[in-house]
C-alpha positions as CSV (number, residue, x, y, z in Angstrom):
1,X,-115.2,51.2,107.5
2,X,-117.9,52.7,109.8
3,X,-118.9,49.5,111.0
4,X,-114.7,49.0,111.9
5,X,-114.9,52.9,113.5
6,X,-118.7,52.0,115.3
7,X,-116.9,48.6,116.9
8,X,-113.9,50.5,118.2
9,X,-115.9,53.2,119.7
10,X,-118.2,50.5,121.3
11,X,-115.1,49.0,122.7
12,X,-113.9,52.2,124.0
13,X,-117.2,52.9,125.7
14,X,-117.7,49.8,127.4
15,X,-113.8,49.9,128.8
16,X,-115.2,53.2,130.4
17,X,-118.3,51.4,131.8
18,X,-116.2,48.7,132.8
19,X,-113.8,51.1,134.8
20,X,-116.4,53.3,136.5
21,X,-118.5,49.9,137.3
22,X,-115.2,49.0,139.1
23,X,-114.9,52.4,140.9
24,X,-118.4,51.0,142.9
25,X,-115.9,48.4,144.7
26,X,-114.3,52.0,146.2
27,X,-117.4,53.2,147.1
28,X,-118.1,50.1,148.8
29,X,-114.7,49.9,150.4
30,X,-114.3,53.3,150.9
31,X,-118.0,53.0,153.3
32,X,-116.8,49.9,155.0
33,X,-113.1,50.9,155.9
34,X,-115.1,54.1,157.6
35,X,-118.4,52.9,159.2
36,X,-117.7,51.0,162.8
37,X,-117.3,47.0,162.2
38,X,-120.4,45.6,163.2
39,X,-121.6,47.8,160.0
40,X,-118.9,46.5,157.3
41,X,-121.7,43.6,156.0
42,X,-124.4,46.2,155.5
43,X,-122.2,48.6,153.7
44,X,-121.0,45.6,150.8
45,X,-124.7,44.7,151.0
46,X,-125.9,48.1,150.3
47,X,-123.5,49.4,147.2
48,X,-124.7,46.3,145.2
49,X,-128.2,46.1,145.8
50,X,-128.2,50.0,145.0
51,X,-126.4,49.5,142.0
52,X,-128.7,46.8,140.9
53,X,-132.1,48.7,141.2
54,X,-130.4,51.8,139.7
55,X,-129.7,49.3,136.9
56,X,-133.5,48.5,136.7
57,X,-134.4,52.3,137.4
58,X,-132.3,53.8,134.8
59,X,-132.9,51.1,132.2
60,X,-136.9,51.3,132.4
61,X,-137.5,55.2,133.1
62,X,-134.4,57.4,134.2
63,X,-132.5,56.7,130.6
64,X,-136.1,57.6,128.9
65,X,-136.3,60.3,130.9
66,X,-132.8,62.1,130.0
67,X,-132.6,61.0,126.3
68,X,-135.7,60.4,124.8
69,X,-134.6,56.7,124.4
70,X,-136.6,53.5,124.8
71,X,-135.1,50.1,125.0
72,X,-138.6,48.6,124.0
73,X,-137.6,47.6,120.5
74,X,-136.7,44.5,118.8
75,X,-132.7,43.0,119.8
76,X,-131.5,43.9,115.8
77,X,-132.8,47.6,116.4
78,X,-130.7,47.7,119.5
79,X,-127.9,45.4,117.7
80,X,-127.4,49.0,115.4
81,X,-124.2,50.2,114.9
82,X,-122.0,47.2,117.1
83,X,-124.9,48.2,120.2
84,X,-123.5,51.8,120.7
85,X,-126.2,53.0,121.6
86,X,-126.4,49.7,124.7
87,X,-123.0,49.9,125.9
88,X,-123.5,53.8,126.2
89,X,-126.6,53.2,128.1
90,X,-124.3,50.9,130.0
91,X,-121.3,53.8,130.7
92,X,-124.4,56.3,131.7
93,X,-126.2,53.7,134.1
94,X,-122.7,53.3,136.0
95,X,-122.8,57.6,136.2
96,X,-126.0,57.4,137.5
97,X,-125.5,54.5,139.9
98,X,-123.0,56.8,141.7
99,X,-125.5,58.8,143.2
100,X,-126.8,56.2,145.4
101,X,-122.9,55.4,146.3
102,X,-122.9,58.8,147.3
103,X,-126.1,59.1,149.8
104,X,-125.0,55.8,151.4
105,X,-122.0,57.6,152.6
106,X,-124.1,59.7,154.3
107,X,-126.7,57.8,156.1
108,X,-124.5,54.9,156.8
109,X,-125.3,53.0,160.4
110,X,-128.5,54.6,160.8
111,X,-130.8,54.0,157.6
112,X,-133.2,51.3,157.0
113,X,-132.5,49.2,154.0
114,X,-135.6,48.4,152.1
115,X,-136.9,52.1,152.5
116,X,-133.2,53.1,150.7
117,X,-133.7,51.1,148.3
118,X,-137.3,52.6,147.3
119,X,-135.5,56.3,147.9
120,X,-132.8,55.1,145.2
121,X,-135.0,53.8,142.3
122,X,-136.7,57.3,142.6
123,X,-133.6,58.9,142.7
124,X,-132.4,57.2,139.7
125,X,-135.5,56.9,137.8
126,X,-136.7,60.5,137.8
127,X,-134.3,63.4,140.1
128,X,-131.1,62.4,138.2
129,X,-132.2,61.9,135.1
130,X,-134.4,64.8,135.3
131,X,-131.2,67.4,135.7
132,X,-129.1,65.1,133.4
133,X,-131.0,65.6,130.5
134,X,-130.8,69.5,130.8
135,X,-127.3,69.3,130.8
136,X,-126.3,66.8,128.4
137,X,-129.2,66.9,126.0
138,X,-130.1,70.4,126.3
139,X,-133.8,69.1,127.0
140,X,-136.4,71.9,128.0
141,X,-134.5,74.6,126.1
142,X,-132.3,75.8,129.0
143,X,-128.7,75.3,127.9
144,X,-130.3,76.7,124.7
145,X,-131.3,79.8,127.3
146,X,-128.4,79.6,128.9
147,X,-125.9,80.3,125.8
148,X,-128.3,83.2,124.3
149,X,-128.5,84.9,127.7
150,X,-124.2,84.2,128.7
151,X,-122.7,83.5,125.4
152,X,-122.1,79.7,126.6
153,X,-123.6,76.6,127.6
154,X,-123.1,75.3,131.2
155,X,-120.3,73.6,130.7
156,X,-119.8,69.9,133.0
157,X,-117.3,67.2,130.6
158,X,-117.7,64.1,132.9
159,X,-120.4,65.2,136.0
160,X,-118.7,67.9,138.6
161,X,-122.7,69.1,139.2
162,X,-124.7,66.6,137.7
163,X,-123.4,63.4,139.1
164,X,-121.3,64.6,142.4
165,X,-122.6,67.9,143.3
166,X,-126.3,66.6,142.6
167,X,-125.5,63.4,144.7
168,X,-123.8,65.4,147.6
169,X,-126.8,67.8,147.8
170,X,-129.6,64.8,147.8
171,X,-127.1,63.7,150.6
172,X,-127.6,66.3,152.8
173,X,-131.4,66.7,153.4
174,X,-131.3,63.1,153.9
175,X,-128.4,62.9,156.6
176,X,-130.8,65.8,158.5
177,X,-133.7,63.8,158.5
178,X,-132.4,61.1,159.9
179,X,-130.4,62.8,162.5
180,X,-127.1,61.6,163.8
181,X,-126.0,58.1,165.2
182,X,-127.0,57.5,168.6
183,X,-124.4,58.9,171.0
184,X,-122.2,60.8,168.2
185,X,-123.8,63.5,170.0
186,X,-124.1,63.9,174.1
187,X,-126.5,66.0,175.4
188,X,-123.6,68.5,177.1
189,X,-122.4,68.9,174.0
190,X,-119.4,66.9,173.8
191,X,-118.6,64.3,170.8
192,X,-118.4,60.5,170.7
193,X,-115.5,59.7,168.3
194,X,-116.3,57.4,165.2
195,X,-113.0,56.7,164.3
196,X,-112.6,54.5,160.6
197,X,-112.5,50.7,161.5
198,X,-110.2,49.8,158.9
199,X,-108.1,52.3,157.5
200,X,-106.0,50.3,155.1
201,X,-109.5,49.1,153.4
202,X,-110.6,52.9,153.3
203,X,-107.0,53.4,151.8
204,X,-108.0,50.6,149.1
205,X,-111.4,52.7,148.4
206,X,-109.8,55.6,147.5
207,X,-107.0,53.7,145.5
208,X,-110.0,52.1,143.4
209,X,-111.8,54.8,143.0
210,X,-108.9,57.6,141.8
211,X,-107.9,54.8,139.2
212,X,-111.4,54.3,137.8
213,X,-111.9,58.2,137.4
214,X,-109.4,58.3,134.8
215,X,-112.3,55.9,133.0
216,X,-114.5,58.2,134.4
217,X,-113.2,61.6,132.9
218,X,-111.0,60.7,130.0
219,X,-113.9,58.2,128.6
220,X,-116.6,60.7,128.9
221,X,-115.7,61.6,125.6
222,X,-117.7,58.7,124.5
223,X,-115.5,58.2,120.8
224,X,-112.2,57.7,119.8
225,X,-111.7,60.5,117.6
226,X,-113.0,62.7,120.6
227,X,-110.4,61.7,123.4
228,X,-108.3,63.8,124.6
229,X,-104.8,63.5,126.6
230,X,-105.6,66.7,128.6
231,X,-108.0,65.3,130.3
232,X,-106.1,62.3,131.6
233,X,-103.2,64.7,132.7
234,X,-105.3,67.7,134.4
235,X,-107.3,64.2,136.4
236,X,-103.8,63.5,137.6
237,X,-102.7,67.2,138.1
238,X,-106.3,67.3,140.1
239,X,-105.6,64.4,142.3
240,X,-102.4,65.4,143.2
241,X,-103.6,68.9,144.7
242,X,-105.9,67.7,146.3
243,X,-104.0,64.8,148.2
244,X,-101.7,67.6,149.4
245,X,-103.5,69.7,150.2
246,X,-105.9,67.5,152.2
247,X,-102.0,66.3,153.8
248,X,-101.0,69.8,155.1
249,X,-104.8,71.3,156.0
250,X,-105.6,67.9,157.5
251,X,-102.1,67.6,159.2
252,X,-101.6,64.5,158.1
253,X,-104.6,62.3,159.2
254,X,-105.0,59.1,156.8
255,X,-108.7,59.3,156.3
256,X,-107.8,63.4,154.6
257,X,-105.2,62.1,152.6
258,X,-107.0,59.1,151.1
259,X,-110.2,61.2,150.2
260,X,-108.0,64.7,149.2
261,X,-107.5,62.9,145.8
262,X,-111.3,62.0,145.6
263,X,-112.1,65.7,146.6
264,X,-109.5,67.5,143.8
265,X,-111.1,64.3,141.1
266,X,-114.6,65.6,142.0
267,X,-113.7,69.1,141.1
268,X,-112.4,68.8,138.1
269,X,-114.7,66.1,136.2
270,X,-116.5,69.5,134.6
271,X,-113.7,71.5,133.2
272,X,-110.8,68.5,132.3
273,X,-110.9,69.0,129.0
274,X,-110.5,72.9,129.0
275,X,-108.3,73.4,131.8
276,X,-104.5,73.9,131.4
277,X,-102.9,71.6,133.9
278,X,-101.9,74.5,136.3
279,X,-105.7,75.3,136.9
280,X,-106.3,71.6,137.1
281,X,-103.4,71.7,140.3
282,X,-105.2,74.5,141.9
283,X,-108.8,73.3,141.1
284,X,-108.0,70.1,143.0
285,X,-105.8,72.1,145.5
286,X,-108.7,74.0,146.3
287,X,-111.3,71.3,146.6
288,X,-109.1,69.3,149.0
289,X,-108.8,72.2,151.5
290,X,-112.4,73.3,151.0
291,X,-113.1,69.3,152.1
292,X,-111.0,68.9,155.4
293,X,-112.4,72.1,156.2
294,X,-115.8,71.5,155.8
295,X,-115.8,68.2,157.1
296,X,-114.4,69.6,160.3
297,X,-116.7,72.1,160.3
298,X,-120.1,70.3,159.4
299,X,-119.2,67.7,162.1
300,X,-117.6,69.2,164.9
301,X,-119.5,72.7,164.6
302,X,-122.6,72.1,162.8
303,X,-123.0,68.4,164.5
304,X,-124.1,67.4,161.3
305,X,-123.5,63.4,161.1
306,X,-122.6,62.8,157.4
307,X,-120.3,59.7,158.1
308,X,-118.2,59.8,155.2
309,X,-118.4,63.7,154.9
310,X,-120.3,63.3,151.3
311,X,-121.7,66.7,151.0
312,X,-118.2,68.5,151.8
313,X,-116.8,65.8,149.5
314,X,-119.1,65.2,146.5
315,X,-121.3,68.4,146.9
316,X,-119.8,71.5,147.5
317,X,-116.5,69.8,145.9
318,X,-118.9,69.0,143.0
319,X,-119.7,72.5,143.3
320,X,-116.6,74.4,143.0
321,X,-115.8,72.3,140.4
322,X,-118.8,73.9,138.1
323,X,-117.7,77.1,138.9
324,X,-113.9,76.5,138.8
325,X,-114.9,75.4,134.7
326,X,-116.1,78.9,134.5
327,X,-112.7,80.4,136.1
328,X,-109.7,78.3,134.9
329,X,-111.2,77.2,132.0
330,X,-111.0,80.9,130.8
331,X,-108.5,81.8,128.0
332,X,-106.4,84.1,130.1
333,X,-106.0,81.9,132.7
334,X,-104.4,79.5,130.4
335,X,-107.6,77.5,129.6
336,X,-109.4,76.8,126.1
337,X,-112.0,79.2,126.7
338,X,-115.8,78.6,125.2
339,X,-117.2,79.0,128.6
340,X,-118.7,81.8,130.8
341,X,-118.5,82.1,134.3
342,X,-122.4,83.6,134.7
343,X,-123.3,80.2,132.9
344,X,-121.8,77.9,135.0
345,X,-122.8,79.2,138.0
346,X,-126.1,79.6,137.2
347,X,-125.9,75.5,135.8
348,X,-124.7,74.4,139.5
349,X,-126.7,76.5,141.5
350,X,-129.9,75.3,139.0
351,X,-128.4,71.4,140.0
352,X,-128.2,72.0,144.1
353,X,-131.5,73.3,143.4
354,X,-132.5,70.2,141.6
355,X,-131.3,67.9,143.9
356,X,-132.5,69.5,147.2
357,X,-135.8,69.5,145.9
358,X,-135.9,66.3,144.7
359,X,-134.4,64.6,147.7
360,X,-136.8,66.6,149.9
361,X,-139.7,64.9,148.1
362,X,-138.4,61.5,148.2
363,X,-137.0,61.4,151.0
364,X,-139.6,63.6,153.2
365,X,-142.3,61.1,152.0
366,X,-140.2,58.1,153.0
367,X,-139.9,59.3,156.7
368,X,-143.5,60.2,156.5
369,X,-144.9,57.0,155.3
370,X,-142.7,53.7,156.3
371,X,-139.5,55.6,158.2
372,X,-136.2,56.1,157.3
373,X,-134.2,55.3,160.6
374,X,-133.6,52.1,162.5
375,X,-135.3,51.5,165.8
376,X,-132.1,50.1,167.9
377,X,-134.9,48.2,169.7
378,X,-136.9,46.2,167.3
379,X,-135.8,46.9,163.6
380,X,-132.7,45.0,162.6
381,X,-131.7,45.8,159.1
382,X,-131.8,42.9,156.6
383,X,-128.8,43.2,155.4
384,X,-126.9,42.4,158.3
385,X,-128.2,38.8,158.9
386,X,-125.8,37.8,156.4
387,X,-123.3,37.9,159.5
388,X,-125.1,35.5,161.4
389,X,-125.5,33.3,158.5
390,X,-121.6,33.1,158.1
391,X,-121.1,32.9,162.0
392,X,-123.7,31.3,164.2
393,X,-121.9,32.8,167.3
394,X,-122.0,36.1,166.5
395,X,-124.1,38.7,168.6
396,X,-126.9,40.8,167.1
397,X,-126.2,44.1,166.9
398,X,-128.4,46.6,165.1
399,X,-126.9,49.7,162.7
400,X,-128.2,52.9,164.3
């Protein structure tokens, strides 16, 4: 009988994995329908070979690193109960892989690949796990601290702070030290439009990515016996406020509408399974007006270049999402309760933390060392000659 309830539960697990694996197509398609077309090879290049090394990363140190676990035993240890224990290795590995997903939106057209690459097996191997073990193995006492000093743990079901916040804010050092695309900017202070080269394959992006985040949230439970139907239904609730919402702040503009779901999904990864689906509508309402907004204001005001707006998206959506846990996840507000509101703000303010820090180091050392940025005059980013391999005519043109 265990053996039976250890093989379903494996089977559960890896359909998660499976589904959140898929949701790195979006990512991928979601880059490439954005960044201009000479780009759109680099961008499919870049989500795989970042998912790969994360793969290495997370197996050899990052998994270690959050969980105490080694893999560095013989194949019938790891065999165990139907290879749980692998296949939820495998469902965490595609969590972690997201961050990477995340700062590519960011630096897309500008960042030199091979140098990524190094930034995302640190990223992976050390930052995220680093933050993810505090959370979800209460490693170094804090949660411990946290529930003694608040009356409750922070509180993040499926990764609000430490998978989108956390990736949002490594984002955003990153996207500064690299500065924006050449000419996004004139010197009179006027602004080059970008516009997506390929709507209907961001439009596929987003479609991939809101269907894998029901694998995403509702599988986080990581058993059978621990699923939950309230999760699936506050996701949906979620998505829905924040598509219209991103549809009347954004008046309407495709590229709002298709990431409005991704912003109100973001938010409400930490509290899904305490929410009452009304707080799941406005958490995601919320998120996809603070997203348009933001987005409008980090590039139009701030002249920050984030291409696909991933800190307005993934971080500080990532962040309200923490706190909104705290708020509608309350017991007058409708919610299950078993949360504070001190707790979960101090949890995502203690993950931006994390992740600016860490992102500083990595990437800081990267500029100082090989570089981070193309040079439009002599580098040409590897990753691109796959284009001229498939069409001998084509010009070269450089990602700046």
């Amino acid at each position: 009988m265990d053996a039976l309830k250890s093989g379903s539960d494996v089977l559960f697990v890896l359909l998660g994995g499976i589904m959140v694996l898929a949701m790195h197509a979006g990512f991928a398609f979601l880059e490439l329908g954005t960044v201009r077309k000479k780009n759109q090879v680099n961008a499919l290049v870049k989500i795989l070979t970042d998912f790969s090394i994360s793969t290495i990363a997370y197996f050899f140190i990052g998994y270690s690193i959050a969980y105490g676990v080694s893999f560095f035993s013989g194949a019938e240890v790891l065999a165990a109960r139907n290879g749980y224990d692998l296949v939820k290795f495998f469902f965490l590995l595609t969590f972690a892989a997201a961050i990477p997903a995340i700062v590519s939106g960011g630096i897309a057209e500008r960042a030199r690949f091979h140098p990524q690459l190094a930034a995302t097996f640190a990223l992976v191997g050390f930052v995220y796990p680093f933050f993810e073990g505090i959370v979800w193995n209460g490693n170094y006492g804090l949660q411990a601290w946290l529930e003694a000093a608040t009356g409750a743990r922070f509180h993040d079901f499926a990764g609000s702070v430490v998978v989108h916040a956390v990736g949002g804010w490594i984002a955003l050092p990153a996207v500064l030290l690299l500065g924006a695309r050449r000419g996004r900017y004139t010197r009179d202070g006027l602004i080059s439009a970008h516009p997506p080269s390929n709507i209907p394959f961001l439009a596929l992006g987003a479609w991939i990515l809101t269907v894998g985040w029901f694998g995403f949230n509702v599988m986080s439970a990581q058993l059978i016996e621990s699923v939950s139907g309230l999760v699936a239904v506050n996701s949906l609730m979620a998505m829905v406020g924040g598509t219209l919402a991103a549809l009347f702040i954004g008046k309407n503009d495709p590229g709002f509408i298709h990431n409005g779901p991704l912003a109100g999904l973001v938010a409400v990864c930490a509290g899904s399974d305490l929410m009452h689906p009304l707080g799941a509508l406005a958490t995601g309402a919320i998120a996809g007006a603070l997203f348009v907004w933001m987005f409008m204001v980090t590039q139009n005001k701030w002249k920050i270049d984030d291409v696909l707006g991933v800190w307005p998206l993934h971080g500080l959506c990532g962040a309200w999402g923490g706190v909104a846990a705290g708020i509608f996840g309350q017991q007058a507000l409708g919610g299950i309760g078993g949360v504070s509101f001190a707790a979960q703000l101090i949890g995502t303010l203690g993950g931006i933390a994390v992740a600016l820090i860490g992102s500083l180091v990595v990437y800081g050392a990267i500029k100082r060392t090989v570089g981070l940025r193309l040079d439009p005059e002599s580098e040409f980013n590897g990753a691109d000659l796959s284009i001229h391999k498939v069409s001998a005519t084509a010009e070269r043109e450089t990602n700046w």
